[in-house]
C-alpha positions, 0 to 999 in steps of 0.5 A: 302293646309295645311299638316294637311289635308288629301292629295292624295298618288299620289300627294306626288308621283308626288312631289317625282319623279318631285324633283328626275327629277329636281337633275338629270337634272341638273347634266346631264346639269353641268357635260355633257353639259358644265357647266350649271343647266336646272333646278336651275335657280338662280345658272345658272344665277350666271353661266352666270355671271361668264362665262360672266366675264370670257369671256367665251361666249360659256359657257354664252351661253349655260346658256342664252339658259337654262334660256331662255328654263326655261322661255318658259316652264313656260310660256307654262304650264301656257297656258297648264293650264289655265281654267283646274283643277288640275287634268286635268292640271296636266295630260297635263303638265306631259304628254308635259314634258315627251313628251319633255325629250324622245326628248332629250333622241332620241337627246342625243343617235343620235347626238355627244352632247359633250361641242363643239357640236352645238347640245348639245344646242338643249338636253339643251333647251328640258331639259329646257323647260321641267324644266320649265313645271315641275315649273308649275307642282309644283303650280298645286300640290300646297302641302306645298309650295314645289316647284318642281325645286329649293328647297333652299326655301324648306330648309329655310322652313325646317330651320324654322319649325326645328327651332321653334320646338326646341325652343318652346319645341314641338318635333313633326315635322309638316307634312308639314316640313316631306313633304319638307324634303322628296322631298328636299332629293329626289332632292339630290337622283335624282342628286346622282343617276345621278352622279353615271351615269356620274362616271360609263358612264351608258347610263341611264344617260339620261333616269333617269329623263324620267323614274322619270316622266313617273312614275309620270304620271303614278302615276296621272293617276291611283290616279286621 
């Protein structure tokens, strides 16, 4: 879908809270979890590398198990959506992330979910899978070629229109290129906020990204 075109106020907000979801994640993963993203899966591959390297297996295990998480989640919203419209798969994908991060939210407030804990690996995988989800959310909204984990691409995009801008004297920035610096910021914003939490050992840690896709379903819902 080109920036040029009229888009629904809802999906701009599902990529905006999504993005948020993602930074927050994956500070709740690397500070409290033991050294692991859920969402970036190309820096927790480089972790697993490292650990591995390192001889740290327990470490390499919870990045193993984030990856393997992440894999689940996008293969089952790739299911979750099959033979549906964006609408409708956008409502089961969120309503099943949601569904997901309160099991983690339940899990992290029963359970001792520090580095040594076995049950830290179970917040890990709902947290995972759920980034997962949330990866295939990004397709269905399909808005500027944001995706909704991730977002290196979304700045070498932003590097790119920025730069083509300037050199061809055009100082008018494509909706398309505020678009993905909007959702590439609220990642930073997500991740902010969440390490604000983890300073200040606010129990709202674990709720920001719950809170962050509720409202995007809500938000879905009442524009769809």
């Amino acid at each position: 879908m080109s920036g040029t075109e009229e888009t629904p106020v809802y999906l701009e907000r599902v990529l905006g809270a999504t993005a948020f979801a993602a930074g927050a994640v994956d500070v709740i993963t690397f500070a409290k979890l033991g050294g692991i993203l859920a969402s970036a899966m190309t820096g927790n591959l480089a972790f697993m590398g490292y650990y591995l390297g390192r001889f740290s297996f327990a470490s390499a295990l919870g990045s193993a198990i984030a990856l393997l998480g992440f894999v689940m989640g996008g293969s089952v919203g790739t299911l979750l959506g099959r033979g549906r419209g964006r609408d409708a798969a956008l409502r089961l994908l969120l309503a099943a992330e949601v569904v997901l991060l309160a099991g983690a939210v339940a899990l992290w407030l029963a359970t001792a979910h520090g580095v040594e804990s076995v049950s830290r690996y179970g917040v890990i995988v709902l947290l995972a899978v759920s980034m997962g989800l949330q990866s295939i959310v990004g397709k269905r909204v399909n808005l500027s070629n944001i995706p909704t984990v991730v977002f290196t691409s979304t700045l070498t995009n932003i590097v790119i229109a920025l730069t083509e801008m300037a050199a061809s004297g055009r100082f008018r920035v494509p909706a398309d290129t505020r678009r993905q610096t909007v959702s590439f910021l609220l990642y930073f914003v997500g991740a902010l906020a969440a390490g604000f939490a983890v300073h200040f050992h606010a129990l709202v840690l674990i709720f920001l990204p719950l809170l962050a896709v509720g409202g995007a379903l809500a938000s879905q819902l009442r524009g769809a």
